[in-house]
C-alpha positions in Angstrom: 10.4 -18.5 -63.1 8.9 -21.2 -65.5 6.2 -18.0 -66.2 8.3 -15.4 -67.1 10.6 -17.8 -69.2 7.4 -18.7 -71.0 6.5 -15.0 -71.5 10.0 -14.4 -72.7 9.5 -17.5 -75.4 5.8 -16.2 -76.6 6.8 -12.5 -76.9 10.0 -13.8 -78.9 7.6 -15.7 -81.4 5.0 -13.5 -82.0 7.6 -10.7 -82.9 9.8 -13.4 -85.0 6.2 -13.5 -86.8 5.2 -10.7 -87.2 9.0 -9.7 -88.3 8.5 -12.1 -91.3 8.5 -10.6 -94.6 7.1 -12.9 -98.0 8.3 -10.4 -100.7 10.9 -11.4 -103.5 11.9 -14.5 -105.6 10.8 -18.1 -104.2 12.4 -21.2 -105.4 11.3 -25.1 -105.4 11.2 -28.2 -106.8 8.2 -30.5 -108.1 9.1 -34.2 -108.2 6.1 -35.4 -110.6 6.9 -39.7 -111.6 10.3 -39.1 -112.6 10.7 -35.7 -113.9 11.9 -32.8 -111.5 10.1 -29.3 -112.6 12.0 -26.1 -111.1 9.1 -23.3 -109.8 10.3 -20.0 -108.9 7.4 -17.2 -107.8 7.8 -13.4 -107.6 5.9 -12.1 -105.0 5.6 -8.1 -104.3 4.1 -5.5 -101.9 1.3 -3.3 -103.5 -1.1 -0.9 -102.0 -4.1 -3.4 -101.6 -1.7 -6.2 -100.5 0.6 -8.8 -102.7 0.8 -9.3 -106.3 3.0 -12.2 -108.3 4.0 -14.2 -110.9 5.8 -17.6 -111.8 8.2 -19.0 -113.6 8.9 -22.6 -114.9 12.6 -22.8 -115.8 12.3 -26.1 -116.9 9.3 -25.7 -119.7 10.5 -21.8 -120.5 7.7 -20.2 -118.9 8.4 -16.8 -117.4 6.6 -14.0 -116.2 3.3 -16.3 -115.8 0.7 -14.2 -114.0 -0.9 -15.1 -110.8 -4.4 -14.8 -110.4 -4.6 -14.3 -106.8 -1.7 -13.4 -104.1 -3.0 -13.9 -100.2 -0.3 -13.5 -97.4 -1.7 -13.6 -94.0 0.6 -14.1 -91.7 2.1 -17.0 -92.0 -0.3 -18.5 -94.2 0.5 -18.0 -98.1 -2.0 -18.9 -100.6 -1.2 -18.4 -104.2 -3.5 -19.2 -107.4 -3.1 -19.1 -111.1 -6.6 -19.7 -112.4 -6.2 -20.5 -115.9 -4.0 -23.0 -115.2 -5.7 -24.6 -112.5 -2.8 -24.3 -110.0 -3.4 -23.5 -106.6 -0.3 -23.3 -103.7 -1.2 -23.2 -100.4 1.8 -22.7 -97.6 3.4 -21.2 -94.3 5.9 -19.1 -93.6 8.6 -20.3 -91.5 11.8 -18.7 -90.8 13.5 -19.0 -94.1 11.2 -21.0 -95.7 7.5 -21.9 -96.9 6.3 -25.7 -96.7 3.3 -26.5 -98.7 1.2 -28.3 -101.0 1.2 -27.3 -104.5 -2.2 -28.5 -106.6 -2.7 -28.9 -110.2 -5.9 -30.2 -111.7 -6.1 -33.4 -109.5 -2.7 -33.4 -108.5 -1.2 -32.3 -105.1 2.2 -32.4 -104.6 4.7 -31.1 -101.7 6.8 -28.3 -102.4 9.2 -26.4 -100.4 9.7 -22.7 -101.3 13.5 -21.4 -100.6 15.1 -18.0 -101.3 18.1 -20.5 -102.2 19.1 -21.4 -105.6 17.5 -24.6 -106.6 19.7 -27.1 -108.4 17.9 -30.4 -109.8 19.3 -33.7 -108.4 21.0 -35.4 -110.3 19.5 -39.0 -110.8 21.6 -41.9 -111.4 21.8 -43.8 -114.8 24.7 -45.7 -114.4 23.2 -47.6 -118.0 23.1 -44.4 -120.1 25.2 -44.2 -123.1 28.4 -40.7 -123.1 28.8 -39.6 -126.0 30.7 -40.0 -128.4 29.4 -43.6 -129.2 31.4 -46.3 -131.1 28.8 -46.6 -133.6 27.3 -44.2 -136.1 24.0 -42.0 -135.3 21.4 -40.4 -137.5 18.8 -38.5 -137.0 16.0 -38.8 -139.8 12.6 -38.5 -140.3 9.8 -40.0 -142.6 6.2 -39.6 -143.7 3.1 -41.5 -142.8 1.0 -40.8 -145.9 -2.2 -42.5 -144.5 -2.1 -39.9 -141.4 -0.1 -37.0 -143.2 2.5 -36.9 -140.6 5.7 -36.8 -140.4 7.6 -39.2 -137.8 11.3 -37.6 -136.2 13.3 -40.2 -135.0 17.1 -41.7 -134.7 19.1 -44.6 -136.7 21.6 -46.2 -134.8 24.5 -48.4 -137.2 27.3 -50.4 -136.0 29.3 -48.7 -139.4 27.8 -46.9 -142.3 29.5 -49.4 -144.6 27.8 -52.5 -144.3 24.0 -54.0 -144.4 23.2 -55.0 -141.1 20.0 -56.3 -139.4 18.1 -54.1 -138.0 14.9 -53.3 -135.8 12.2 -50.4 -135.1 11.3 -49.9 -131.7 8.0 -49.2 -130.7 6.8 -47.6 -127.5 4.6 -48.3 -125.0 1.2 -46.4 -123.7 0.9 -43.0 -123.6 2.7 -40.2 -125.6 6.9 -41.3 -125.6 9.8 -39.6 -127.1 12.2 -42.0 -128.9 13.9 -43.0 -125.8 11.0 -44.3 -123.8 11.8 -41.8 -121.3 9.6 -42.1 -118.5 10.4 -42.0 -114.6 14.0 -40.6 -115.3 14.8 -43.5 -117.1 15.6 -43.9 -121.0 15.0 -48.1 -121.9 14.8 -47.3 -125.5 18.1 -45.7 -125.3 20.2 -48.1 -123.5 18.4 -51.6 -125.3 19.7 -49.3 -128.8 22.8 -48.9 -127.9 23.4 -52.4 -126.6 22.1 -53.3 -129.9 23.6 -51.1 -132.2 27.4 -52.1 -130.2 26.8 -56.2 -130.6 26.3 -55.2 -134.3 22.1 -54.6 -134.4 20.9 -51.4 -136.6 17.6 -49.9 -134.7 15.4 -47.1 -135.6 13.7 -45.4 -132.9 11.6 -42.5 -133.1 9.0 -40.3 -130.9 5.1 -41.4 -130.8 3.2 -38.9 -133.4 2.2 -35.2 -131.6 5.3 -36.5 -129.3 8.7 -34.1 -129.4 9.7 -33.6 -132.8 6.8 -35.9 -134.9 3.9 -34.3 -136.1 0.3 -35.6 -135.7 -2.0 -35.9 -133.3 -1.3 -38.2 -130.6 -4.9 -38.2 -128.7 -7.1 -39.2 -131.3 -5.3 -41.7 -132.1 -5.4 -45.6 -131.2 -2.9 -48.4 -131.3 -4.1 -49.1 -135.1 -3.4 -45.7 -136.2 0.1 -46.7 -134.3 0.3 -49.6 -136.6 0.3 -47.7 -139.5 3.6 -45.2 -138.2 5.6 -48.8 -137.9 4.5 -49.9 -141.1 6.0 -46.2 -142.9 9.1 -46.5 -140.3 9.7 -50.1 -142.6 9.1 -48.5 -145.8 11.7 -46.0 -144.7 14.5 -48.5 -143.6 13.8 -50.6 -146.9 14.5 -47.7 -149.1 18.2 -47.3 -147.0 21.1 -49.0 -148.6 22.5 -50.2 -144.9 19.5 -52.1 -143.6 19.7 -55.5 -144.7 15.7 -56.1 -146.3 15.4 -59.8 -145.4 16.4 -58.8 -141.4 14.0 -56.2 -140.5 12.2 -56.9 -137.0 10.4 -55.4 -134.1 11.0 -54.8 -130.7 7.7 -53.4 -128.9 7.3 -53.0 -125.5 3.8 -53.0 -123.5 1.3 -51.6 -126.2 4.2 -51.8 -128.7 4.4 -55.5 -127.9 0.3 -55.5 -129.0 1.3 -53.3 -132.0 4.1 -55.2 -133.1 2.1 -58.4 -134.1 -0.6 -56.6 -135.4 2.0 -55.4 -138.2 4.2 -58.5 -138.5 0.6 -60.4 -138.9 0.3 -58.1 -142.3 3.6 -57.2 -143.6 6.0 -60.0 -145.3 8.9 -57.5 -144.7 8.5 -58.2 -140.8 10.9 -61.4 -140.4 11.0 -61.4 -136.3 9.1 -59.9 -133.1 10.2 -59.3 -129.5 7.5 -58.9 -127.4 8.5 -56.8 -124.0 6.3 -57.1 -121.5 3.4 -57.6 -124.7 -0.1 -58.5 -123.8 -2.1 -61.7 -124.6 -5.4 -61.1 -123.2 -8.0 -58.7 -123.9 -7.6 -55.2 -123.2 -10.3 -55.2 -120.1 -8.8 -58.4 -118.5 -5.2 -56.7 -118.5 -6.3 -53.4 -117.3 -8.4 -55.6 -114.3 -5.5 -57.5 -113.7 -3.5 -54.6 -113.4 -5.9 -53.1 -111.2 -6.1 -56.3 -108.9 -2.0 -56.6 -108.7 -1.2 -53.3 -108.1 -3.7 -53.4 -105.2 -2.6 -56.4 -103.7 0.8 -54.8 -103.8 0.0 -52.0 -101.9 -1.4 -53.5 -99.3 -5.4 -52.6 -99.9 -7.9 -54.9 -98.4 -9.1 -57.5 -100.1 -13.1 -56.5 -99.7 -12.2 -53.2 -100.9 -9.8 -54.5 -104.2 -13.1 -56.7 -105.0 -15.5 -53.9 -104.5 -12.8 -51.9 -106.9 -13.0 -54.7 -109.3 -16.8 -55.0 -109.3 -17.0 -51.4 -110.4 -13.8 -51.7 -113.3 -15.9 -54.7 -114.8 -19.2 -52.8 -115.0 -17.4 -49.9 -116.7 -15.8 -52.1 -119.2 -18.9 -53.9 -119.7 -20.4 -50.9 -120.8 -17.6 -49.6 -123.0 -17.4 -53.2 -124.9 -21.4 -53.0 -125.4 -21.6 -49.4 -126.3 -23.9 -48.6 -129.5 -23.2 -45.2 -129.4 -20.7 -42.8 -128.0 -23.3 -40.2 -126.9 -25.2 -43.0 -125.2 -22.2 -44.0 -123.5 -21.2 -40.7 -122.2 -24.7 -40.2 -120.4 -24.2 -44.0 -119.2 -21.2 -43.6 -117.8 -21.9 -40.2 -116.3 -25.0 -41.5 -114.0 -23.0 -44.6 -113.6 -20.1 -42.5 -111.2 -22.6 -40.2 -109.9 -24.7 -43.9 -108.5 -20.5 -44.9 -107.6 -19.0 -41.6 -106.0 -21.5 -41.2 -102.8 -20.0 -40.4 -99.2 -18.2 -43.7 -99.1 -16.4 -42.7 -102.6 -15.7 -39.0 -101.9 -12.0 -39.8 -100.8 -11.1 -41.5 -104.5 -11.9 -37.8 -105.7 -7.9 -35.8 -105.9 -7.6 -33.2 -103.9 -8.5 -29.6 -106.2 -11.1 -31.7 -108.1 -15.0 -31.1 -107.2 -17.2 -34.2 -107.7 -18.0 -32.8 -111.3 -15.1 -32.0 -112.8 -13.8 -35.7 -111.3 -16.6 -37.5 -113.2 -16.0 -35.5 -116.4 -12.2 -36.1 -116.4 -13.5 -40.2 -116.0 -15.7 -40.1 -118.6 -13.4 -38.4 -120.6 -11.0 -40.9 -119.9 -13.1 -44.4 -120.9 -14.8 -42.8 -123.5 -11.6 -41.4 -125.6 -10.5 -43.6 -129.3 -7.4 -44.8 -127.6 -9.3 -46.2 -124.4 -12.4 -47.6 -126.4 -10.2 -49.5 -128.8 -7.9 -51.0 -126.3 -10.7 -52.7 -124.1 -11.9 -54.3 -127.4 -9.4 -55.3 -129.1 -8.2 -59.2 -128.3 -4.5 -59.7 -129.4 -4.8 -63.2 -129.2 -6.7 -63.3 -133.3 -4.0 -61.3 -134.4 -1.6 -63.5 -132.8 -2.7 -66.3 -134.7 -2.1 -65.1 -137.9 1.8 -64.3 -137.1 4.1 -66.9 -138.7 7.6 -65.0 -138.0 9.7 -65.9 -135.3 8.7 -64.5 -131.6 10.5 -63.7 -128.3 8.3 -62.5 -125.2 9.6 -62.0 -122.4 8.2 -60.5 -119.1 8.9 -59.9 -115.3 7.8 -61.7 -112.7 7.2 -58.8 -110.8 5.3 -56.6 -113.6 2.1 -55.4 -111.7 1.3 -53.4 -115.1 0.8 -56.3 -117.4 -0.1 -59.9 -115.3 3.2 -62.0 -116.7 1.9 -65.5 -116.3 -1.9 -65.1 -117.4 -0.5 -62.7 -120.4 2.4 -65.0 -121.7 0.9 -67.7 -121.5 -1.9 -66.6 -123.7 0.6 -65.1 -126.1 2.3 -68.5 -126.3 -1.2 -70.3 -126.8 -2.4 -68.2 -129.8 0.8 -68.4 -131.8 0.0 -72.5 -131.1 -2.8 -72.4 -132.0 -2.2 -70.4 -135.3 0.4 -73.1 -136.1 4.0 -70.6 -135.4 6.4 -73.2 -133.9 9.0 -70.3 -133.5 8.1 -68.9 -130.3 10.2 -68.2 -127.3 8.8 -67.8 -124.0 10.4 -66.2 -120.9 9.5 -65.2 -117.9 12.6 -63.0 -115.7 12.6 -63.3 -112.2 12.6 -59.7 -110.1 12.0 -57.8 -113.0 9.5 -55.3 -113.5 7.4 -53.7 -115.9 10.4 -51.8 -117.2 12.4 -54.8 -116.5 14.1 -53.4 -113.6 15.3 -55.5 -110.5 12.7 -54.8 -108.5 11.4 -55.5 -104.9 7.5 -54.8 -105.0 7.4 -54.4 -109.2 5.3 -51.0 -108.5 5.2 -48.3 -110.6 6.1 -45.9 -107.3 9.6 -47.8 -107.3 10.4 -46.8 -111.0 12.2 -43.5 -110.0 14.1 -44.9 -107.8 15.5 -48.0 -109.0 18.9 -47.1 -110.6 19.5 -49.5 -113.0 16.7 -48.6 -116.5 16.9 -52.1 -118.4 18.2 -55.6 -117.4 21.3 -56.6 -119.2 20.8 -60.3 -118.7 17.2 -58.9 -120.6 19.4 -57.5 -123.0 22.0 -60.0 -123.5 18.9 -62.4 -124.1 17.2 -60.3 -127.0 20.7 -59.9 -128.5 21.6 -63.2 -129.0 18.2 -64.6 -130.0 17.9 -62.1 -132.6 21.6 -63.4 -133.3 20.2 -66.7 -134.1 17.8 -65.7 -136.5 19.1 -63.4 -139.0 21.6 -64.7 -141.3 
């Protein structure tokens, strides 16, 4: 009896099989660090097998050719060459789970003839509109780059002068908000600001949204120079008080900001989120080293790791010349990525393209600046008031090691207006955090710490007029 109920089961699957058809609209959803990215293919039935295309709601792509179309049953592979996107899945019942890849990326997606609807991520802190305060958006020129900078100017009331700060983002290319990971920072710490009575000008990186420029040549001194023409702007505007203008920067803004307050008399206070004091090879090996530790890797392995950051850096900071230090580099990861290494190379990356995209990566303006540069001498030459403030759980930028240098520069330079804090919990976003890593960002619901808040507010408060 158990045979022919087996018999029954097998003849029941192979005809639900071959019953399957693969043709018509397929929807999913990418989760990539925060952002949700709808993906919808078209697949049909030609004479010589299957043809499709894509869309991407989300970026207004439609109609997007795919390169090549396999279906054999179940097994679903799609590709879309020029883009570097593979998809690889199986059929099953109603729906296809697989793997979609992207350069070195691989992420799971879930293909559905359902209607896919984003999920709606909650940001309790996010201002509703209307707010109780008056909004502008503006831009303004950079005439040393010949850009032009979009951003938003946020006033308790259009009537009065009021003090007033620029925000300035961290790493990477950022809209005005700071949005990263779902989360807005730069919105909620304006709008806190703007309601306890604090102007702020934000605005989006250059080559980022609505500013012009190009954001990948450039390095955290070309950033500079876009906070010095955001303070231009604000002292030509009737509502910013002139003798109040300060800074609020947060990771690389919190190195940017005192390499402008150290120059510009129209600078009269800094907050430092999250801002680093060391050298930009000791914070990135620190970084390295936390996140690590964090995770749970081994400790021979996060010290083999470590031995192979320092020799990178080591021959960034001693580089002569750029094309010296692209052949350097290149034989230096093909000595590094032997059978032992092959599994630090992302899945749809050969071995080639893997060492390109490093070398790329360590020899680019932004990357060769930031190793060199030590914020600690600029440090020293800023005499305006400082607040820095960090989490204790920031993996991203060591809290202890990097305040504490912050602190000992502005000593040593003679600034006896310096603030130091140190949150507990908090993370690199200054989120109440359990771990501090960046994997937790998404799902943390709160964006910014009040209590951080609440602290900036009031000490900025107690020195303006």
């Amino acid at each position: 009896m158990k045979k022919i109920i087996a018999l029954l089961f097998t003849l029941a699957t192979v005809f639900t099989v071959m019953g399957q058809d693969v043709t018509g609209q397929w929807n999913g959803l990418l989760k990539v660090q925060g952002t949700q990215l709808r993906i919808v293919f078209h697949i049909t039935k030609t004479d010589t097998g299957f043809s499709s295309t894509m869309d991407s709601p989300d970026q207004g792509a439609k109609g997007i050719p795919v390169t090549s179309t396999v279906f054999k049953n179940p097994k679903l592979k799609l590709e879309v060459k020029n883009a570097r996107i593979e998809y690889e899945g199986e059929l099953i019942k109603k729906t296809i789970e697989g793997t979609f890849k992207q350069g070195g990326l691989a992420l799971p997606l879930k293909l559905t003839r359902d209607t896919i609807e984003k999920t709606v991520l909650k940001r309790f802190q996010e201002p509703v509109k209307p707010y109780p305060y008056y909004t502008e958006e503006i831009t303004f020129p950079n005439p040393k780059a010949n850009i032009t900078l979009s951003g938003t100017l946020t006033l308790p009331t259009k009537e009065e002068h009021y003090p007033t700060v620029i925000m300035i983002t961290g790493s990477g290319p950022q809209n005005r908000d700071e949005e990263l990971m779902g989360h807005k920072p730069f919105l909620v710490i304006a709008d806190y600001l703007t309601r306890n009575g604090i102007a702020v000008l934000r605005y989006d990186d250059r080559g980022t949204a609505q500013s012009t420029g190009d954001f990948k040549t450039a390095t955290s001194a070309d950033f500079a120079t876009d906070v010095e023409s955001a303070i231009a702007y604000l002292i030509t505007r009737k509502e910013i008080d002139k003798n109040e203008i300060g800074l609020i920067g947060h990771s690389e803004g919190g190195m940017i900001a005192p390499m402008v307050a150290a120059k510009s008399k129209d600078v009269h206070f800094i907050v430092l989120l999250a801002g680093t004091g060391l050298r930009g090879d000791k914070v990135l090996l620190l970084q390295q080293e936390a996140i690590a530790q964090a995770t749970g890797v081994p400790a021979v392995q996060i010290q083999k790791a470590r031995a192979i950051s320092d020799k990178i850096f080591q021959m960034v900071l001693t580089s002569a010349s750029s094309e010296k230090l692209e052949t350097d580099l290149t034989h230096y990861f093909r000595q590094v990525l032997k059978d032992s290494f092959d599994a630090q190379i992302p899945a749809g990356m050969t071995k080639d393209q893997y060492i390109n995209f490093q070398v790329s990566q360590f020899t680019s303006p932004w990357m060769h600046y930031f190793l060199k540069y030590d914020p600690a001498i600029t440090l020293e030459k800023v005499t305006c008031p400082v607040l820095a403030v960090n989490g204790e759980k920031d993996v991203q930028v060591a809290p202890k090691e990097n305040l504490s240098a912050i602190r000992a520069a502005l000593e040593k330079g003679g600034n006896k207006n310096v603030t130091i804090k140190e949150f507990p919990n908090l993370n690199h976003l200054f989120q109440e955090s359990k771990t501090g890593l960046p994997s937790e960002y998404v799902t943390i619901e709160e964006t910014f710490s009040s209590i951080v808040s609440d602290t900036i507010t009031k000490w900025i408060e107690q020195h303006v007029k």
